[in-house]
PQR file of N, CA, C, O and H, with PARSE charges and radii, in Angstrom:
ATOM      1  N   UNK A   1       0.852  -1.171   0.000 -0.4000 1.5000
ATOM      2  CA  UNK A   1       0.000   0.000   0.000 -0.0000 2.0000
ATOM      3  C   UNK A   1       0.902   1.239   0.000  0.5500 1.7000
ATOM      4  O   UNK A   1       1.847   1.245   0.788 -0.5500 1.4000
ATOM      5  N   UNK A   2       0.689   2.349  -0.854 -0.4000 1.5000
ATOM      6  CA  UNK A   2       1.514   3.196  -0.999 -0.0000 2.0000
ATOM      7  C   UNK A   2       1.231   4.506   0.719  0.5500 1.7000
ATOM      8  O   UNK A   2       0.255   4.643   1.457 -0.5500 1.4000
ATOM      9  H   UNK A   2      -0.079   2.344  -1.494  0.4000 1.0000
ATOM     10  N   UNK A   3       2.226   4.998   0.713 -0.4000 1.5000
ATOM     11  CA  UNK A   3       2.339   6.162   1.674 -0.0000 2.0000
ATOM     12  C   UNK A   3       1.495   7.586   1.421  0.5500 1.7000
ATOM     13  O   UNK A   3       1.749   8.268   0.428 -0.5500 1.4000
ATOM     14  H   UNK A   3       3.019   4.886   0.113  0.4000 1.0000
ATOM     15  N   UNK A   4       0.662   7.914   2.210 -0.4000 1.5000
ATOM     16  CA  UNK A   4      -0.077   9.290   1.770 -0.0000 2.0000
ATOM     17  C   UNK A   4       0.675  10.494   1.797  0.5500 1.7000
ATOM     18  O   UNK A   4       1.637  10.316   2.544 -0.5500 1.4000
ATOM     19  H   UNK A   4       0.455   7.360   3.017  0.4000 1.0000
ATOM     20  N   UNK A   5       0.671  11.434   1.404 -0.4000 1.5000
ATOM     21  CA  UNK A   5       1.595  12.748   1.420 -0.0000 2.0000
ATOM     22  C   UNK A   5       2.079  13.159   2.113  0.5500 1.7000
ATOM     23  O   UNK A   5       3.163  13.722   1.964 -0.5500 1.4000
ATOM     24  H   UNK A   5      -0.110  11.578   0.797  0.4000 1.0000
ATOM     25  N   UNK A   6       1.147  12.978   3.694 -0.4000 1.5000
ATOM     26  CA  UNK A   6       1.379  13.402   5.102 -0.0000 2.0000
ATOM     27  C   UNK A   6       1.947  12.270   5.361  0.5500 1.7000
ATOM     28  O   UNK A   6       3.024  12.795   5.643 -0.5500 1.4000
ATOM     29  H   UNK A   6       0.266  12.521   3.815  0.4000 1.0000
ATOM     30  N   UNK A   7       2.176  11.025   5.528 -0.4000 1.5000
ATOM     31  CA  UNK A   7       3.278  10.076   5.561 -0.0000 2.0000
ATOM     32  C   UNK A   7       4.675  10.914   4.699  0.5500 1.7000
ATOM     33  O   UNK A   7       5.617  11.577   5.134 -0.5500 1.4000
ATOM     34  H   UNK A   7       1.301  10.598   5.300  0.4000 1.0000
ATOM     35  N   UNK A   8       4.438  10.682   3.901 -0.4000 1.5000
ATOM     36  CA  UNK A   8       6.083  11.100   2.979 -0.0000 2.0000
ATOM     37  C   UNK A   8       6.409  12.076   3.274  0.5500 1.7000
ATOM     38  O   UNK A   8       7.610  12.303   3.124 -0.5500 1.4000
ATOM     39  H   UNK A   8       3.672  10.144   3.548  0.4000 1.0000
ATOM     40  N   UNK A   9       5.585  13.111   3.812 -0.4000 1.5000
ATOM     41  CA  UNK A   9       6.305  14.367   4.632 -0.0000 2.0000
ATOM     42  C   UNK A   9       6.843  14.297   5.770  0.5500 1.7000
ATOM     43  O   UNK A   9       7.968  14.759   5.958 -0.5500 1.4000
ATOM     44  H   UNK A   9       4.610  12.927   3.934  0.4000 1.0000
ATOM     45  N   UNK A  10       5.954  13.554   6.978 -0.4000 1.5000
ATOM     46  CA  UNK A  10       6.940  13.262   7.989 -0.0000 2.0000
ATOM     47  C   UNK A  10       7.974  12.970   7.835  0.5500 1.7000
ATOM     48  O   UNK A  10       8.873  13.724   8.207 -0.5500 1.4000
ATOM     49  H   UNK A  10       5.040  13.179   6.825  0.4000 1.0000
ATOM     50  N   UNK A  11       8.254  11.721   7.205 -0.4000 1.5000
ATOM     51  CA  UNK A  11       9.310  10.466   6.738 -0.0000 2.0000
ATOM     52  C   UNK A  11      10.329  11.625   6.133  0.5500 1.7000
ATOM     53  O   UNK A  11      11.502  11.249   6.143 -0.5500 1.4000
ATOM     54  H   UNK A  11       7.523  11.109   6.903  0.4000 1.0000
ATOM     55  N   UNK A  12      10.154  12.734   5.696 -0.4000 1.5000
ATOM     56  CA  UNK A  12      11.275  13.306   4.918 -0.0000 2.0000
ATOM     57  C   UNK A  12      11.539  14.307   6.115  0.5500 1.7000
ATOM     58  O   UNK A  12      12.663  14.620   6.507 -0.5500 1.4000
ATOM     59  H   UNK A  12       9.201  13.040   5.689  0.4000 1.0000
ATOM     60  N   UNK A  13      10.379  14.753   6.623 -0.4000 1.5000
ATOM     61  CA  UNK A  13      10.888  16.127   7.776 -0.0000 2.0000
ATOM     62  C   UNK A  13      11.811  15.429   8.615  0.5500 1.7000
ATOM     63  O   UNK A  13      12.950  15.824   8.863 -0.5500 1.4000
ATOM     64  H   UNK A  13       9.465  14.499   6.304  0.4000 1.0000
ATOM     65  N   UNK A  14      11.180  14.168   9.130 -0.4000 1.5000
ATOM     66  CA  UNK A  14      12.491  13.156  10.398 -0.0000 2.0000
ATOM     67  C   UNK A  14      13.939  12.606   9.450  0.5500 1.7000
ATOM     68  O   UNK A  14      14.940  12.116   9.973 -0.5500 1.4000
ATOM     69  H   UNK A  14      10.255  13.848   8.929  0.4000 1.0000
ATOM     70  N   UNK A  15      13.818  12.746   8.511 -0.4000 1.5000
ATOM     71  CA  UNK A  15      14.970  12.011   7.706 -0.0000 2.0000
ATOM     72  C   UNK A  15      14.955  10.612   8.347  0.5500 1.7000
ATOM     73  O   UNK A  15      15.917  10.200   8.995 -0.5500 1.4000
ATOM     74  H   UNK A  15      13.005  13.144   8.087  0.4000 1.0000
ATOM     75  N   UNK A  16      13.693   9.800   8.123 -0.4000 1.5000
ATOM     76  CA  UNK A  16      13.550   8.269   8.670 -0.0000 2.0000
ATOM     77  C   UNK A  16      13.245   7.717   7.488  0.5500 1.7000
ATOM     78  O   UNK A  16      12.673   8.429   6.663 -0.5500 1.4000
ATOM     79  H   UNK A  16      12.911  10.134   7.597  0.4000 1.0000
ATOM     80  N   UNK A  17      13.520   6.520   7.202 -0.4000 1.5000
ATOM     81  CA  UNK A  17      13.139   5.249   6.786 -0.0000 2.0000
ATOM     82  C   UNK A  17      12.225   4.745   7.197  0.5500 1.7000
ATOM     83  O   UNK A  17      12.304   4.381   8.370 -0.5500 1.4000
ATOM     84  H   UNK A  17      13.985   5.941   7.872  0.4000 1.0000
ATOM     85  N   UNK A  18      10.771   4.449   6.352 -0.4000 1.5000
ATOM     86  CA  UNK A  18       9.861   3.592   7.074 -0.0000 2.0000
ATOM     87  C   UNK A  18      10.000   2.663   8.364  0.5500 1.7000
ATOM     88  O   UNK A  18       9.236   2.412   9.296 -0.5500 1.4000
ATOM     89  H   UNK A  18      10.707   4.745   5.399  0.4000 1.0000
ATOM     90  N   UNK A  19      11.273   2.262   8.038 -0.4000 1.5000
ATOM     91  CA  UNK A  19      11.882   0.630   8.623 -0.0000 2.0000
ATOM     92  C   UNK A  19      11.944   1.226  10.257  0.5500 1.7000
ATOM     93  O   UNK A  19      11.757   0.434  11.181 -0.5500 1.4000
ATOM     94  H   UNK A  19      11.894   2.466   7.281  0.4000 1.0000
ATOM     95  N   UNK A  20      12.169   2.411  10.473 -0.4000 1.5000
ATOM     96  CA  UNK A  20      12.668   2.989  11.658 -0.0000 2.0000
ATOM     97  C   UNK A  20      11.816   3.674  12.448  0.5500 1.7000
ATOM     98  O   UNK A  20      12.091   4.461  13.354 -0.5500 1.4000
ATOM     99  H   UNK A  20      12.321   3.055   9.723  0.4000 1.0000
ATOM    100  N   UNK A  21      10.687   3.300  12.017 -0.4000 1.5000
ATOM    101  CA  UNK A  21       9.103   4.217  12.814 -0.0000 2.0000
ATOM    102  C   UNK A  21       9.045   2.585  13.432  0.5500 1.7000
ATOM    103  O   UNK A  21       9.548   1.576  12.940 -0.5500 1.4000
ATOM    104  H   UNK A  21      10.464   2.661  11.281  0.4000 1.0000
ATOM    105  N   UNK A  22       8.202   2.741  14.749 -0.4000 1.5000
ATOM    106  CA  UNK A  22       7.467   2.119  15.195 -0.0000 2.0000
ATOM    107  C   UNK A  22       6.223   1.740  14.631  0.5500 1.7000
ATOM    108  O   UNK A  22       5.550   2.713  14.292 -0.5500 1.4000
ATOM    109  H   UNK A  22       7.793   3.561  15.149  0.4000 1.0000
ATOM    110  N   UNK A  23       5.638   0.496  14.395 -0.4000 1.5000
ATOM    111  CA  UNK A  23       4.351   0.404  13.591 -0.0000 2.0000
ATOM    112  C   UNK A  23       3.135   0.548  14.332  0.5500 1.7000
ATOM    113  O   UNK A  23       2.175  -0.211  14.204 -0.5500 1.4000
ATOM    114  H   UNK A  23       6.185  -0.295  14.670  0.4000 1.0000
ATOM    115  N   UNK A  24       3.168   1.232  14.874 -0.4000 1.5000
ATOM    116  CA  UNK A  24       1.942   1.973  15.844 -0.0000 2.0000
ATOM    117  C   UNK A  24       1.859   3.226  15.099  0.5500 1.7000
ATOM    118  O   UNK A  24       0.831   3.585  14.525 -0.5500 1.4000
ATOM    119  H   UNK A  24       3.948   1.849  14.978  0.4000 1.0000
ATOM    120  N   UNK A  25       3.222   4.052  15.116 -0.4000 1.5000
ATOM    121  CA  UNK A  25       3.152   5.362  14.608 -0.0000 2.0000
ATOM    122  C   UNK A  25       2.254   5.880  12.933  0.5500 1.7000
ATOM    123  O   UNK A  25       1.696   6.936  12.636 -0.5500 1.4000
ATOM    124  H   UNK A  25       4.057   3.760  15.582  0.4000 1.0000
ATOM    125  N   UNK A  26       2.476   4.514  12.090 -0.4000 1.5000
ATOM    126  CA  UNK A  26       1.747   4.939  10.890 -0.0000 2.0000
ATOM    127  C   UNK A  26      -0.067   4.641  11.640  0.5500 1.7000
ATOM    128  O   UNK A  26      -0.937   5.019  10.855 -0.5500 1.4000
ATOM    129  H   UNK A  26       2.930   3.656  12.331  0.4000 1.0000
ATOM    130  N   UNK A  27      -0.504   4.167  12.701 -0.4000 1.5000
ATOM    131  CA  UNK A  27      -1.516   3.905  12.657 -0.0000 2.0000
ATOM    132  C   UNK A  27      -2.081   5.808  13.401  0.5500 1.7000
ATOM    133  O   UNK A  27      -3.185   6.330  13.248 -0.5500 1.4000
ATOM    134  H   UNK A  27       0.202   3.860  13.339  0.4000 1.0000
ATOM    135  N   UNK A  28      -1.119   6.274  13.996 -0.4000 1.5000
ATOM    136  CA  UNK A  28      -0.852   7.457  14.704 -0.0000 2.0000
ATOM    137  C   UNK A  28      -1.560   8.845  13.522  0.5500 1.7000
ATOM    138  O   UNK A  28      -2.522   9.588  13.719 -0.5500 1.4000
ATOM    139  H   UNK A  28      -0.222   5.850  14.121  0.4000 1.0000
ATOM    140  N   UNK A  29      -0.778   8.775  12.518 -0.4000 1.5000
ATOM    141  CA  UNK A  29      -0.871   9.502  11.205 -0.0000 2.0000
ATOM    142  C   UNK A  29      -1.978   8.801  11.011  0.5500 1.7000
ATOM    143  O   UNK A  29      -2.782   9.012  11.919 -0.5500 1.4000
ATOM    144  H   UNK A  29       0.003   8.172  12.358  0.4000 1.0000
ATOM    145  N   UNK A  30      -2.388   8.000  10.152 -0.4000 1.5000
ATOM    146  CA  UNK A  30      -3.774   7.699   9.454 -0.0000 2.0000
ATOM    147  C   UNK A  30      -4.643   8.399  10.205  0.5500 1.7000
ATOM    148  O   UNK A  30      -5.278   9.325   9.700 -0.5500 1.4000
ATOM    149  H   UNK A  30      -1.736   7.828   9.414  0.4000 1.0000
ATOM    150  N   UNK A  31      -4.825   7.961  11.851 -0.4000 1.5000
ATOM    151  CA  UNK A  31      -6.031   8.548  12.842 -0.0000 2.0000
ATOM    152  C   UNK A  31      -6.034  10.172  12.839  0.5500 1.7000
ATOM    153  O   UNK A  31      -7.142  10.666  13.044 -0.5500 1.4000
ATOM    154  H   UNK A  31      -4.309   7.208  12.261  0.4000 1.0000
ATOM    155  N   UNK A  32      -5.006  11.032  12.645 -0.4000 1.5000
ATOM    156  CA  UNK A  32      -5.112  11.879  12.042 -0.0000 2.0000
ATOM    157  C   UNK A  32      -5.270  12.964  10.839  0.5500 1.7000
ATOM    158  O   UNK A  32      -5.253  14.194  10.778 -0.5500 1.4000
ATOM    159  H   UNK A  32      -4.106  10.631  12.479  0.4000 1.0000
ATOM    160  N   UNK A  33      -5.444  11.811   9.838 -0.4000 1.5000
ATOM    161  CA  UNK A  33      -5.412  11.560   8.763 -0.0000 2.0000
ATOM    162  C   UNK A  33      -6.618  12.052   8.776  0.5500 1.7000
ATOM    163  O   UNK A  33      -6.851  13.236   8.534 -0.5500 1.4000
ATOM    164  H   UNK A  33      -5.458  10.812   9.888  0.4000 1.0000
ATOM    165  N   UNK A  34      -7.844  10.849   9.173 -0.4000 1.5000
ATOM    166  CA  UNK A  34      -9.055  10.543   9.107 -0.0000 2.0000
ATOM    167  C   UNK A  34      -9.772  12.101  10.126  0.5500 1.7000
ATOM    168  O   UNK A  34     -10.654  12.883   9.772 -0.5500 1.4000
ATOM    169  H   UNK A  34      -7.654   9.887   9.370  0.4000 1.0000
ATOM    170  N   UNK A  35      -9.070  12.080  11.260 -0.4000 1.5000
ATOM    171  CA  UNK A  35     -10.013  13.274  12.473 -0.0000 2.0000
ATOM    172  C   UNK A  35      -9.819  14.421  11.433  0.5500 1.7000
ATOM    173  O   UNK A  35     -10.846  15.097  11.502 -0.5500 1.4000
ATOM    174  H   UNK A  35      -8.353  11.445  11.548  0.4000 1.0000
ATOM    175  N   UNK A  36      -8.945  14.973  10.467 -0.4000 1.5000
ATOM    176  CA  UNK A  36      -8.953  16.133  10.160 -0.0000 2.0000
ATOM    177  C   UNK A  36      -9.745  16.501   9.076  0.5500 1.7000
ATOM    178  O   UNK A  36     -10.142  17.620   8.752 -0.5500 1.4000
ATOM    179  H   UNK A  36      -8.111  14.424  10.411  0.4000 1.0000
ATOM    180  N   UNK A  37      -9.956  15.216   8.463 -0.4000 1.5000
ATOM    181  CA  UNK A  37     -10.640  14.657   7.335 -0.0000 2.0000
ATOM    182  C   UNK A  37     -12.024  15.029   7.434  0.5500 1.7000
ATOM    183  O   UNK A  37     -12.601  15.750   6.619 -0.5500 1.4000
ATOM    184  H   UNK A  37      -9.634  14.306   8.727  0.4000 1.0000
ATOM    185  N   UNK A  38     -12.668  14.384   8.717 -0.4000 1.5000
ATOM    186  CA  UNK A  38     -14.213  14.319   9.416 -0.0000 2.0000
ATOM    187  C   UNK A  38     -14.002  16.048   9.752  0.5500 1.7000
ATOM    188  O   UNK A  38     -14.574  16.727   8.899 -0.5500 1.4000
ATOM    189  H   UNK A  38     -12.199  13.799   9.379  0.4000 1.0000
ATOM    190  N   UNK A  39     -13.434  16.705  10.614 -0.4000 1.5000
ATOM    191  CA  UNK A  39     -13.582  18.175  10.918 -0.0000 2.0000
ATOM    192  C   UNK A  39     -13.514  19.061   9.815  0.5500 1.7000
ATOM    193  O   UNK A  39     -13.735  20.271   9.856 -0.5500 1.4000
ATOM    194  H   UNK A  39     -12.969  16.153  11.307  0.4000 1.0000
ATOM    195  N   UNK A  40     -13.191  18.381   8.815 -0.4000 1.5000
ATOM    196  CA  UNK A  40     -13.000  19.248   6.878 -0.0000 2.0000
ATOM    197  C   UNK A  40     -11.301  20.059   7.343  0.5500 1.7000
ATOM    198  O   UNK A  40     -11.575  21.259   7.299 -0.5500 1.4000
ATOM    199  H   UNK A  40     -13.011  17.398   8.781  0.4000 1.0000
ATOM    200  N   UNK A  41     -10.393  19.988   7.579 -0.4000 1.5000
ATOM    201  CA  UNK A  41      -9.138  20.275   7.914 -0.0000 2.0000
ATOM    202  C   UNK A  41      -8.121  19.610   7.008  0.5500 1.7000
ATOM    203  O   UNK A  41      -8.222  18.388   6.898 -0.5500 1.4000
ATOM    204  H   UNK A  41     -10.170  19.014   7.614  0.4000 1.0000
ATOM    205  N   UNK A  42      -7.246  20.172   6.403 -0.4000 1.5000
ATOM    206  CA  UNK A  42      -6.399  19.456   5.978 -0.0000 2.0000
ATOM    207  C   UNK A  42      -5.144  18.945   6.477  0.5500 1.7000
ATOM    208  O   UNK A  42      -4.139  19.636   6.641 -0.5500 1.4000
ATOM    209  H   UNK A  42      -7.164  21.165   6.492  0.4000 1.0000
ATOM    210  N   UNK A  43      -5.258  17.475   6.754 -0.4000 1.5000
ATOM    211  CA  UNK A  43      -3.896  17.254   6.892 -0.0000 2.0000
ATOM    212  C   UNK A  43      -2.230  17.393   7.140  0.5500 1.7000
ATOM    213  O   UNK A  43      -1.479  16.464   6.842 -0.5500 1.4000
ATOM    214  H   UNK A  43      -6.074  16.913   6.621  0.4000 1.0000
ATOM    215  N   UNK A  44      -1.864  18.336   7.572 -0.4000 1.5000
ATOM    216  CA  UNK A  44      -0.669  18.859   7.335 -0.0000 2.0000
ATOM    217  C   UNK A  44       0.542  18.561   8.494  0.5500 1.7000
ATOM    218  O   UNK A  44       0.409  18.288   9.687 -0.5500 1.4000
ATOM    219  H   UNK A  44      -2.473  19.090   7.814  0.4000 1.0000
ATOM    220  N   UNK A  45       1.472  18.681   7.880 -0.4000 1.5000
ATOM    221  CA  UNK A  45       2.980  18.663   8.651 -0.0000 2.0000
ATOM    222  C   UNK A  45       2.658  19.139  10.182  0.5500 1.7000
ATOM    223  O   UNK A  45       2.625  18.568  11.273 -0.5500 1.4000
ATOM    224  H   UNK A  45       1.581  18.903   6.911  0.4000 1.0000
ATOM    225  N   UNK A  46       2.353  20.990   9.534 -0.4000 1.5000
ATOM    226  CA  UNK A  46       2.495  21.473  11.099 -0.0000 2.0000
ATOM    227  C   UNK A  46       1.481  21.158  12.164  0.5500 1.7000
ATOM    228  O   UNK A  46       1.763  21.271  13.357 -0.5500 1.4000
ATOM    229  H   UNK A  46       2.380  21.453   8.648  0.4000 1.0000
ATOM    230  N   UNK A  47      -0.256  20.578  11.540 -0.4000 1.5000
ATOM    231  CA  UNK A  47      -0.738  19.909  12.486 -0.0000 2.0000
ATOM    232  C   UNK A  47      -0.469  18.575  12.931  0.5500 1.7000
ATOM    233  O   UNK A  47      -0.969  18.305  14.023 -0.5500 1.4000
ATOM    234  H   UNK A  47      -0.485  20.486  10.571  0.4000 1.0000
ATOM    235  N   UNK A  48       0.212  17.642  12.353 -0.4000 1.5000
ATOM    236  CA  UNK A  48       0.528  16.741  12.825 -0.0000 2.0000
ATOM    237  C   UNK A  48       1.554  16.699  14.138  0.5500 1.7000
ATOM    238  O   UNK A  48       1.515  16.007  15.155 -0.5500 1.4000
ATOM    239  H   UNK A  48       0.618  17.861  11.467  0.4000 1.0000
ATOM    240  N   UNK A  49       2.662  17.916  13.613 -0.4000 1.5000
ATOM    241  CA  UNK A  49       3.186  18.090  15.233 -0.0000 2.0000
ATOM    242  C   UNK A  49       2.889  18.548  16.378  0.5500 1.7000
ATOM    243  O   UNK A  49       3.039  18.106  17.517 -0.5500 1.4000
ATOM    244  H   UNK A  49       2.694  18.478  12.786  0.4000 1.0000
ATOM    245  N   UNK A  50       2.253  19.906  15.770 -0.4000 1.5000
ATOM    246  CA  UNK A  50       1.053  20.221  16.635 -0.0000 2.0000
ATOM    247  C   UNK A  50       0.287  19.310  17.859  0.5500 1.7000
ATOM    248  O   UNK A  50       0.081  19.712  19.004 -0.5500 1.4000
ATOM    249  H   UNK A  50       2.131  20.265  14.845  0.4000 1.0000
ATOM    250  N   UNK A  51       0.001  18.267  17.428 -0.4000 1.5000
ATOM    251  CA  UNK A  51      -0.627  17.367  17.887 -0.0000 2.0000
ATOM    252  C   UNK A  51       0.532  16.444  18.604  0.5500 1.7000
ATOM    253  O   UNK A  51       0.904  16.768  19.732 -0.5500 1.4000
ATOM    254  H   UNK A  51       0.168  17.940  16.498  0.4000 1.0000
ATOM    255  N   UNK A  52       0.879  15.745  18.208 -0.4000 1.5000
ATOM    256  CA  UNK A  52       2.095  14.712  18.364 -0.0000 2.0000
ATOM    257  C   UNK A  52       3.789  14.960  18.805  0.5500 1.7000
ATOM    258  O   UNK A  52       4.294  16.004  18.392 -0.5500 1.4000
ATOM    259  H   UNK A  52       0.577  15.482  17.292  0.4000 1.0000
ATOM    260  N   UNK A  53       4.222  14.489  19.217 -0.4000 1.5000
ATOM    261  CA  UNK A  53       5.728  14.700  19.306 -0.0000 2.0000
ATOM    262  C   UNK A  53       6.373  14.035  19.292  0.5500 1.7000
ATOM    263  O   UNK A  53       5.929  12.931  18.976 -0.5500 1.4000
ATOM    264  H   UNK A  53       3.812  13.641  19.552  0.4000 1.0000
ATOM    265  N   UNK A  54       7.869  14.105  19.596 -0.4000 1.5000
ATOM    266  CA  UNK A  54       8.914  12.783  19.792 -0.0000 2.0000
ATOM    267  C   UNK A  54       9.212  12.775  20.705  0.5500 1.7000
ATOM    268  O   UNK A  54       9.179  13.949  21.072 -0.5500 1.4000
ATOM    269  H   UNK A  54       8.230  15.001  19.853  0.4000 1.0000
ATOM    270  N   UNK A  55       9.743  11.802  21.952 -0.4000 1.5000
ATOM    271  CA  UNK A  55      10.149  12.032  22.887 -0.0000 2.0000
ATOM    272  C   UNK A  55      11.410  10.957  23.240  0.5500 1.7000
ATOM    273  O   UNK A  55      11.262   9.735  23.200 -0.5500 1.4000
ATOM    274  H   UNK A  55       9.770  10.848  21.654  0.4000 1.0000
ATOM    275  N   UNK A  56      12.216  11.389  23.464 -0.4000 1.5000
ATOM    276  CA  UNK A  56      13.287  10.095  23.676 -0.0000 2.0000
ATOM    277  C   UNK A  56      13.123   9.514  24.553  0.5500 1.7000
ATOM    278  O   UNK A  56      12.795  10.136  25.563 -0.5500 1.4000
ATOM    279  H   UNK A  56      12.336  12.382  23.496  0.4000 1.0000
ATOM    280  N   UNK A  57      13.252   8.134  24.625 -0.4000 1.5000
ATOM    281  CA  UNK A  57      12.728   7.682  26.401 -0.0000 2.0000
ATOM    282  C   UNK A  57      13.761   6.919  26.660  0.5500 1.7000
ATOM    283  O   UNK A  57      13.808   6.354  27.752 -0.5500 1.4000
ATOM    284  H   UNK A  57      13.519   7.629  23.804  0.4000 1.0000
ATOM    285  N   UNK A  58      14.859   6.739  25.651 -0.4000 1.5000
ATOM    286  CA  UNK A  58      16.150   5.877  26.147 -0.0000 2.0000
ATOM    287  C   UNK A  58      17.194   6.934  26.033  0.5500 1.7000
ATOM    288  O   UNK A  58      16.912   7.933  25.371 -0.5500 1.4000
ATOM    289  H   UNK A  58      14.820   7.199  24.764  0.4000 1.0000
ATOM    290  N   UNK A  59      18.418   6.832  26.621 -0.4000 1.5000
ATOM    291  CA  UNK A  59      19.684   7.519  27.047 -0.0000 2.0000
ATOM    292  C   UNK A  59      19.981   8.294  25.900  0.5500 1.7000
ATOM    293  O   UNK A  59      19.432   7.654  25.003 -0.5500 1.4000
ATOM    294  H   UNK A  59      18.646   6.020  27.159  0.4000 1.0000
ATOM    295  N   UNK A  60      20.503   9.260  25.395 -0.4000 1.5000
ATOM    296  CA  UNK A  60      21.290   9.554  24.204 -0.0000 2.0000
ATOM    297  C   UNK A  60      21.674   8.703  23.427  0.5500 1.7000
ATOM    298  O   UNK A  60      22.126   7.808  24.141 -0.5500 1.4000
ATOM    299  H   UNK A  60      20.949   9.779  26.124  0.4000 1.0000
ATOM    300  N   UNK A  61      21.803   8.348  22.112 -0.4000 1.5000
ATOM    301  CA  UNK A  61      22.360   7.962  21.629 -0.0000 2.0000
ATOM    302  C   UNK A  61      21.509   6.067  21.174  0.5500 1.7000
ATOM    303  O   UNK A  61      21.680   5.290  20.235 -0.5500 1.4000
ATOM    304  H   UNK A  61      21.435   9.076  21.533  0.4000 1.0000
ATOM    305  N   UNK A  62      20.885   6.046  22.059 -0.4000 1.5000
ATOM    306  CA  UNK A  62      19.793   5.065  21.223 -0.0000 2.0000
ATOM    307  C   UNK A  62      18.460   5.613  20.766  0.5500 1.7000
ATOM    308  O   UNK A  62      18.269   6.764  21.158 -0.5500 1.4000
ATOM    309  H   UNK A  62      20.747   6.678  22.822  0.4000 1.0000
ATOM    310  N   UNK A  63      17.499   5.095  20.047 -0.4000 1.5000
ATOM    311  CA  UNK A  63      16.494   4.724  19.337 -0.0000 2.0000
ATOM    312  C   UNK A  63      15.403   6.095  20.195  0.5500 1.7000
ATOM    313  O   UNK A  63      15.079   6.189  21.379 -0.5500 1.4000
ATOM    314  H   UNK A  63      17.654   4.160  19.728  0.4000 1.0000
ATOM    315  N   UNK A  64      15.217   6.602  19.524 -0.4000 1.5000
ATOM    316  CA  UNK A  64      13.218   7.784  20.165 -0.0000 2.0000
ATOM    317  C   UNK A  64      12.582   7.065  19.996  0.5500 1.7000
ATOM    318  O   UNK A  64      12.548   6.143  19.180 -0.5500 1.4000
ATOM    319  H   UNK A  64      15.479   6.525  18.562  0.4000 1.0000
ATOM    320  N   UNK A  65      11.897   7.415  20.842 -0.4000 1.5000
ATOM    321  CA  UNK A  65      10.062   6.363  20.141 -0.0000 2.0000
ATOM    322  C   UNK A  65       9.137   7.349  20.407  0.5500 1.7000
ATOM    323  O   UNK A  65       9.520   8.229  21.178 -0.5500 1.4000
ATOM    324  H   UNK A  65      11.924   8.163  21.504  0.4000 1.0000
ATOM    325  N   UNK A  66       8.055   7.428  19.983 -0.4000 1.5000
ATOM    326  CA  UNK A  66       6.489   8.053  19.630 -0.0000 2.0000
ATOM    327  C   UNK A  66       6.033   8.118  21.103  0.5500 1.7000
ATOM    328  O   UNK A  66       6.208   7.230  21.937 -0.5500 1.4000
ATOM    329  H   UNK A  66       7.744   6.713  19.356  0.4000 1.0000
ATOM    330  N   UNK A  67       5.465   9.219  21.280 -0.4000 1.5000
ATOM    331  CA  UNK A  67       4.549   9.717  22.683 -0.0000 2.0000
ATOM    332  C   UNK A  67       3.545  10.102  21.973  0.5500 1.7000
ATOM    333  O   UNK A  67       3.446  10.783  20.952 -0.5500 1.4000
ATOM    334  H   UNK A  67       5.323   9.940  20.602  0.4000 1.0000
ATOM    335  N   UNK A  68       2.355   9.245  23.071 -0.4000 1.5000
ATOM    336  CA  UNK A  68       0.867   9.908  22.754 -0.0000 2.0000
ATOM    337  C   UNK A  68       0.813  11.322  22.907  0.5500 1.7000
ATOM    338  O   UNK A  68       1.638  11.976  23.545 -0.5500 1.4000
ATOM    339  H   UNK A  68       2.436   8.692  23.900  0.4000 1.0000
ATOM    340  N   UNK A  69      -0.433  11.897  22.154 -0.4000 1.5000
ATOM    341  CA  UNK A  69      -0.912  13.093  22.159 -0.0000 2.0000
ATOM    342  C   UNK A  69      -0.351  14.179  23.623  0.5500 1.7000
ATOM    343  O   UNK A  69      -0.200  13.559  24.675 -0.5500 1.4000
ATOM    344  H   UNK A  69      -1.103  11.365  21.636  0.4000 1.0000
ATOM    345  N   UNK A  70      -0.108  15.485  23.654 -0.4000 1.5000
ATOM    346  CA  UNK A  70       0.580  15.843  24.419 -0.0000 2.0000
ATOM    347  C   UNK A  70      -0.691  16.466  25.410  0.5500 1.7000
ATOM    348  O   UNK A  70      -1.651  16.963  24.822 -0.5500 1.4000
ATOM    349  H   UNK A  70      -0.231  15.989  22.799  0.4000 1.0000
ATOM    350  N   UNK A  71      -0.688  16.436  26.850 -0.4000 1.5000
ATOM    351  CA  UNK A  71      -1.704  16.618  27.402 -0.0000 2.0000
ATOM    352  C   UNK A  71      -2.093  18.235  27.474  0.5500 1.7000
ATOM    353  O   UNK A  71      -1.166  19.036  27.599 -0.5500 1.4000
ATOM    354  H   UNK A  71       0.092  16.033  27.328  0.4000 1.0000
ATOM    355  N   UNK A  72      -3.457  18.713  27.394 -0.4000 1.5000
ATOM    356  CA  UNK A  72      -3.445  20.277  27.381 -0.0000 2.0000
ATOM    357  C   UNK A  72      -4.581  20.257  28.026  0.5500 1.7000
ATOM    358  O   UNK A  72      -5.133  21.313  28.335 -0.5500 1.4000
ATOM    359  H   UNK A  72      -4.210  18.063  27.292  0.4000 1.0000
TER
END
């Protein structure tokens, strides 16, 4: 299945390789995909961070992984 725009934009803004996301995270994007979709909103980079972030949860120098929605 090919990557949607807002996929290939992340993937290029992080300089990641599919291979290197967690496979939760594309399910992360789609669900926002779809909420912005239903509110008539488009999709975009800066709402996706907006929304989402990275957070490192291991030492320097290994692997980030994906944090849920940031609390407000």
């Amino acid at each position: 299945m090919p990557f949607t725009d807002l996929e290939v934009s992340i993937l290029r803004h992080l300089r990641l390789a599919p291979s290197q996301l967690h496979p939760n995270s594309l399910g992360f994007i789609r669900a926002l995909e779809l909420t912005a979709d239903h509110l008539g909103l488009a999709p975009t980079l800066p709402l996706f961070f907006y929304t989402f972030r990275l957070q490192r949860s291991c030492p320097r120098g290994e692997k980030a992984k994906w944090k849920v929605p940031k609390g407000k």
